[in-house]
N, C-alpha and C positions, 0 to 999 in steps of 0.2 A: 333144636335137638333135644331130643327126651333124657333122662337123668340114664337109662340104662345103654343108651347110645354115647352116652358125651366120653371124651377122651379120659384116659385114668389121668389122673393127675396128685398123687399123693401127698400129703400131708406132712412126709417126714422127707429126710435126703440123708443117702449113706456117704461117709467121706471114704475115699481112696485107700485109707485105713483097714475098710472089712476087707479088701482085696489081700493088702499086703498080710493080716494077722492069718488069715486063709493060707496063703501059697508056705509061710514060716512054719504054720503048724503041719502042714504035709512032711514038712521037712523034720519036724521032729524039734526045731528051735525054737529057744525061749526067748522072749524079747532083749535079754541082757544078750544072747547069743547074737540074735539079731541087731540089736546096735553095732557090738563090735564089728561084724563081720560088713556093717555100711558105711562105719567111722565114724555114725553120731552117739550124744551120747543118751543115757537110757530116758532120761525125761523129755528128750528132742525125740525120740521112736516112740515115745509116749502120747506125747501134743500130736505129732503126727499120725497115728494110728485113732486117735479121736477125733480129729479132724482140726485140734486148734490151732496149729500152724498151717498156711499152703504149701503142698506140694511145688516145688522150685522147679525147675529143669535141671538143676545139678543134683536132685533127688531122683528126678526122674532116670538118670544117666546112671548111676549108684543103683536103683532097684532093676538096670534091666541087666546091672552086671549080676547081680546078687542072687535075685528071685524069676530072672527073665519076662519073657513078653517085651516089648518095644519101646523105648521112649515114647513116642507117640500113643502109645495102650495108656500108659503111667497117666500121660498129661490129658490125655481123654477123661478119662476118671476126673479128674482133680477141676474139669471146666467143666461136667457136667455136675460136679457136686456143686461147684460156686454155683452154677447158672439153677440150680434147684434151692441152694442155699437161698439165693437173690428172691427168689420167686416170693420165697414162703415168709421173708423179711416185708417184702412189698406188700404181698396180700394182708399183711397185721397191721401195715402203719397205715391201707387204704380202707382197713375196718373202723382204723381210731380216727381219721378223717369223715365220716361221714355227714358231721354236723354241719360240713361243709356247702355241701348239696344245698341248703336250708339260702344259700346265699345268693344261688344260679338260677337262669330259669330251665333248670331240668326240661318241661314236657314240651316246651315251648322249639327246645333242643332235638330232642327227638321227634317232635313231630314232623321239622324240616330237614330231618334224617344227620344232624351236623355230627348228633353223638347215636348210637343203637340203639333201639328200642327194648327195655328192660322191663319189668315190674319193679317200681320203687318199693320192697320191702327187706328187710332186714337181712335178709340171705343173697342180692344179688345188690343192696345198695355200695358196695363196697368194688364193686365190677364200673357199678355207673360212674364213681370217683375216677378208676383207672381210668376210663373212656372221658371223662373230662380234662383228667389233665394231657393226656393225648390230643383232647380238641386244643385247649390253650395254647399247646406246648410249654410246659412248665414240670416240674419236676416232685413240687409239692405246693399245696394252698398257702402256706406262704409264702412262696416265691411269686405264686399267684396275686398273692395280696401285694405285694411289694411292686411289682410289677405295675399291674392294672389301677391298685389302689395307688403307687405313684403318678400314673396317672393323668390322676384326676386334677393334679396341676396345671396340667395342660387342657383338659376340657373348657370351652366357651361355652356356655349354655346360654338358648335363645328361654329358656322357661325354667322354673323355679322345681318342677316336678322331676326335671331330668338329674337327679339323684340315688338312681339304683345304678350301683356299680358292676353291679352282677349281669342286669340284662343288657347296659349299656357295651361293656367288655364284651358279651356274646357277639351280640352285634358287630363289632369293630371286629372282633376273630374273625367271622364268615366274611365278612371283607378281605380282612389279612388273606386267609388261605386263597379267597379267589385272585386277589394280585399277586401271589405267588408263584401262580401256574402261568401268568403273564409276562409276556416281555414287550420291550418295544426301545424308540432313541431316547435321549436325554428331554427334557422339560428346554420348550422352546418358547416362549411369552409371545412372541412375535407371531408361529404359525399358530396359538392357542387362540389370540383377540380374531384371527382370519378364519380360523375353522370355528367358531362362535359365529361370527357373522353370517355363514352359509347354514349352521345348526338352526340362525333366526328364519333363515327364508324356507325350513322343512315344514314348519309348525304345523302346514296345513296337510302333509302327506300322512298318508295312516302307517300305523306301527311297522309293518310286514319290507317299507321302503324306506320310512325312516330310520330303523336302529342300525340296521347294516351301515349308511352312508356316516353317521353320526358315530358308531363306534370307532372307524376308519378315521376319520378325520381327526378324533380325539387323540386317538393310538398316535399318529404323524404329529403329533403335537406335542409327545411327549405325558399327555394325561391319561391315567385310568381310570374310565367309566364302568361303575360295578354298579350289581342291582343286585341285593339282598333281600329275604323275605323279613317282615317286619317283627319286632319282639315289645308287643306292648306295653310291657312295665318299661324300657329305657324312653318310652317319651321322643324317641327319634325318628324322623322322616329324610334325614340327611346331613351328612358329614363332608368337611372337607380337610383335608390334612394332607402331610407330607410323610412316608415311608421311608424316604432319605431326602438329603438336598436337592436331586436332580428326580423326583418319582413322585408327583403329587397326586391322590387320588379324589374322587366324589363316589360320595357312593350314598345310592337314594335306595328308599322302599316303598313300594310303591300302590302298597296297601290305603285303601278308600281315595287313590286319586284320582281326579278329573283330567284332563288335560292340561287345565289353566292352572291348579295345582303343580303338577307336574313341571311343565315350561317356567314357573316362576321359581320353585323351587332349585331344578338347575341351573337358572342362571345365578340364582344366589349365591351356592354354591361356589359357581364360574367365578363370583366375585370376589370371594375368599381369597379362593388362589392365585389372582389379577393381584389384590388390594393388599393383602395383608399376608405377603410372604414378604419381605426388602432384606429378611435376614436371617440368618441362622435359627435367632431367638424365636423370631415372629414362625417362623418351620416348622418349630415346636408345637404351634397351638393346633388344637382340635376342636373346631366349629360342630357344634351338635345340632341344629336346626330342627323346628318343626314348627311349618307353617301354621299351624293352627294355633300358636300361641298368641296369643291378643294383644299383648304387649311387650317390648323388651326395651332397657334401658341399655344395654348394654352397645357401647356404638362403632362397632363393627360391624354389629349386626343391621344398625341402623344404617350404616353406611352401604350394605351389600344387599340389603331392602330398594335402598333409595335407587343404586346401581341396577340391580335386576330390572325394577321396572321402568326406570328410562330405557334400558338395552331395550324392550322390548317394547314401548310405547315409546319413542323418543319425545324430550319434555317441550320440544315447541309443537307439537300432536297434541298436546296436556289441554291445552283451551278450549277447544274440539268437544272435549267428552261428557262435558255438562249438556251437551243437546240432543244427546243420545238417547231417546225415549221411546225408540221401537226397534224391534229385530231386527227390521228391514234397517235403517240407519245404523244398527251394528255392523252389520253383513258387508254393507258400503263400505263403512269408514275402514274395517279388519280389509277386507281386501284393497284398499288405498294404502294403506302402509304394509300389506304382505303380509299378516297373522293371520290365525283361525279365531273366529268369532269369540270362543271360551274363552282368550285370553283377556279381551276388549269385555266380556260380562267379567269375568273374577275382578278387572281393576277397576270397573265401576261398581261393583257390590265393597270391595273393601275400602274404595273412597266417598262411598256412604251416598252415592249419587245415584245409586237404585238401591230397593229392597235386595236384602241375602235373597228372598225367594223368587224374584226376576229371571223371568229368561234361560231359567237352568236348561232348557231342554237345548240350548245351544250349544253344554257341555257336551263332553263324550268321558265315558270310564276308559281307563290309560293301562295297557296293558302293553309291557317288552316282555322276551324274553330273559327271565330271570335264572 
């Protein structure tokens, strides 16, 4: 919208006051006249007629005997001058937060449309703050900090990088809002280990048959499967955490995956919320994941590594994979235990029993509906 089109929106706010000193001077009354005749006293018609008291509805009821127009005219006035008051307080304190920005990944934000697309410069930086704390839901960047920067107590990091609080919070928001719009029953363990097992035997169907079956099956299970676009400075490819006791979600990105990526990554995931939920405390935590990290001491992590890949190569298979030395012996051995061939390259490139550069073209790039 162009600057000659945009809506007026003024700078100042009149209180209820210019009305009443308006209708008393028609009248010929002077403010002491005017007190008496309302029964307050002259510095109470005073605050009032500048606005520094609000207008009451026993005010209200008093000016429409006094000066007439309606209770309702009276208290109109008196909520549109707060709701302009409010406006022009806000827009100052979102001018003195601007520093804030410096913390978020702003373009990262609009490009995936989370927050509108602005010009970051000095004249509408103060618009972009309002539109963030709208994304957060928060009320002010400290709340925000307090908030997200609380946090980070709860964050498990699989890598030492994942230390932006700003892009990692993004992230977790655009998950929040997508489980939001989500319903489904309580968190079932029993039908989640069951719908895991038929999720193993998809591996091999392409995207268009797989996400439907597998989002379905997830939902009856009580889990929520979310796929957010990825925000490079948080260093994440995937989370697992809990929303309440009974609402556990995963939520992958699915930015530069493979398929074999992808499938090991979810089950990692899967394993979080199997392994390492027994209790309230444990509910608390926020597994941040990304496969590409080379190493992690951390042994939960270690523990839903080792999980993932038996789920999906089970470990008496394990002996098997050292003889694996051509596509063709892939191809066999994945369709003898029911995977897609990626799966059978990703675990022999990362158990060092081929080249990383082996047999890629058995991958496929992994694309859901995100």
């Amino acid at each position: 919208m162009s600057e000659l089109n945009a809506p007026f929106a003024p700078d100042w706010a009149l209180p209820p006051g210019e009305s009443i000193i308006d209708l008393a001077e028609e009248r010929g009354w002077t403010q002491v006249e005017l007190a008496l005749r309302l029964g307050y006293s002259e510095k109470h018609i005073s605050q009032l007629i500048n606005g520094k008291v609000p207008l009451t509805v026993e005010a209200a009821q008093r000016l429409e005997l006094v000066l007439g127009s309606s209770i309702e005219f009276w208290l109109s006035l008196e909520a549109n001058y707060q709701k302009h008051k409010a406006r022009l307080e806000a827009a100052n304190s979102h001018a003195s937060w601007v520093a804030w920005l410096d913390e978020l990944p702003i373009k990262e934000l609009m490009s995936c449309a989370a927050i509108p697309k602005q010009r970051l410069n000095s004249k509408h930086k103060p618009s972009v703050v309002e539109s963030c704390l709208r994304f957060f839901g928060v009320a002010t960047p400290d709340d925000w900090r307090a908030y997200y920067g609380g946090m980070q107590m709860a964050f498990r990091r699989s890598r030492a990088e994942q230390s932006d609080v700003g892009a990692i919070s993004a992230w977790l928001r655009m998950g929040e809002q997508q489980a939001e719009k989500l319903n489904g029953p309580k968190y079932d363990k029993t039908r989640f280990e069951k719908a895991l097992r038929t999720i193993r035997s998809l591996t091999c169907e392409p995207p268009e048959v797989l996400e439907p079956q597998m989002r379905a099956l997830l939902q009856e299970a009580g889990v929520l499967f979310i796929l957010v676009p990825a925000i490079p400075r948080a260093h994440v490819s995937g989370v697992a955490r809990w929303l309440s006791p009974v609402r556990p979600v995963i939520q992958l990105s699915l930015y530069g995956k493979t398929n074999d990526k992808f499938w090991f990554s979810f089950f990692h995931e899967a394993a979080h919320i199997l392994l390492h939920a027994n209790n309230k405390e444990e509910k608390k935590s926020i597994f941040l994941d990304d496969p590409n990290a080379t190493h992690t001491d951390e042994p939960r992590e270690l523990e839903a590594n080792t999980w993932s890949g038996n789920w999906l190569i089970p470990a008496h298979y394990a002996n098997d994979l050292a003889s694996l030395r051509t596509k063709a012996a892939v191809n066999d051995f994945a369709r003898q235990i029911g995977l897609h061939p990626a799966i059978v390259v990703g675990r022999l490139q990362h158990d060092g029993l081929i080249e990383p550069s082996w047999m890629n073209d058995l991958k496929h790039s992994f694309r859901l509906q995100d």
